[in-house]
C-alpha positions in Angstrom: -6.1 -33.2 -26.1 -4.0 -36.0 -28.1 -6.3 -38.0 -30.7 -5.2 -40.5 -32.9 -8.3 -41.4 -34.9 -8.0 -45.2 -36.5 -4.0 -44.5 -37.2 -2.9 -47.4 -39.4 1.2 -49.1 -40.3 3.0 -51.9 -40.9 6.3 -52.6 -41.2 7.5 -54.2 -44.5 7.1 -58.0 -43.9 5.9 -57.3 -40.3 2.5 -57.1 -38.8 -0.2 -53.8 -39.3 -0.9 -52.1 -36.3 -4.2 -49.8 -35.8 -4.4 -47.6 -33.1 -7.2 -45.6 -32.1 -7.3 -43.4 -28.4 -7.9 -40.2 -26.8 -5.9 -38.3 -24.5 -7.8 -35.6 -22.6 -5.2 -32.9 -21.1 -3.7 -33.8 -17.5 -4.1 -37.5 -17.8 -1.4 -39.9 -17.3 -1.7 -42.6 -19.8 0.6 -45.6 -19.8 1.1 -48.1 -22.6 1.9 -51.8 -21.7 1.9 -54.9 -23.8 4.4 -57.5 -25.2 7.7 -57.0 -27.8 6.4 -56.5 -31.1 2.8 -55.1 -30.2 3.1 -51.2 -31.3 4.1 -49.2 -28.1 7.0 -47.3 -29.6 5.9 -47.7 -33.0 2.7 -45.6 -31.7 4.9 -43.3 -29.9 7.1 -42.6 -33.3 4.0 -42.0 -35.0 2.8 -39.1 -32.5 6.5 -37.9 -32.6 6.2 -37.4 -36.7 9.0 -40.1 -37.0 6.7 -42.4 -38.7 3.8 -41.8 -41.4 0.5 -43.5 -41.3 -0.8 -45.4 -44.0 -4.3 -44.4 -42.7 -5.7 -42.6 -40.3 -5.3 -38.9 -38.3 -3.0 -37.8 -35.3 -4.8 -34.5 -33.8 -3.4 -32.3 -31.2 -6.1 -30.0 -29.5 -8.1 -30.6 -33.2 -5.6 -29.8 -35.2 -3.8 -32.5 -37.0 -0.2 -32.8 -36.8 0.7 -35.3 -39.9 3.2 -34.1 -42.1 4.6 -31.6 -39.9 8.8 -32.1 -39.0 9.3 -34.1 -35.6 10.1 -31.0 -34.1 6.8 -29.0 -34.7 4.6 -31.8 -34.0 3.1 -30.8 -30.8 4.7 -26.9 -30.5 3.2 -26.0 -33.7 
């Protein structure tokens, strides 16, 4: 299961996003929503591309933050 518990960033100058969801494993989840509203910025948050200015990012109840992109999830 994916978890991002009350995940918090803004861009310098831009607007702060706060995301909060829960991904149970074999869902399909799809994110919609206008330019400028947080999908990829979400997304490069999960990835480890991105760090939170508040918040957690758990992957089966482990969190993730501060590992490399590439150990995110495989870890």
């Amino acid at each position: 299961m994916l978890a991002v518990e009350g995940v918090r960033f803004a861009w310098p100058g831009g607007p702060a996003f706060e995301f909060t969801l829960a991904i149970g494993r074999g869902e399909i989840v799809t994110l919609s929503g206008p330019s400028g509203s947080g999908k990829s910025t979400l997304v490069d948050l999960i990835c480890g591309f991105l760090d939170p200015s508040a918040g957690d990012i758990l992957w089966e109840g482990r969190s993730i933050l501060g590992l490399a992109p590439a150990r995110s999830i495989s870890a």
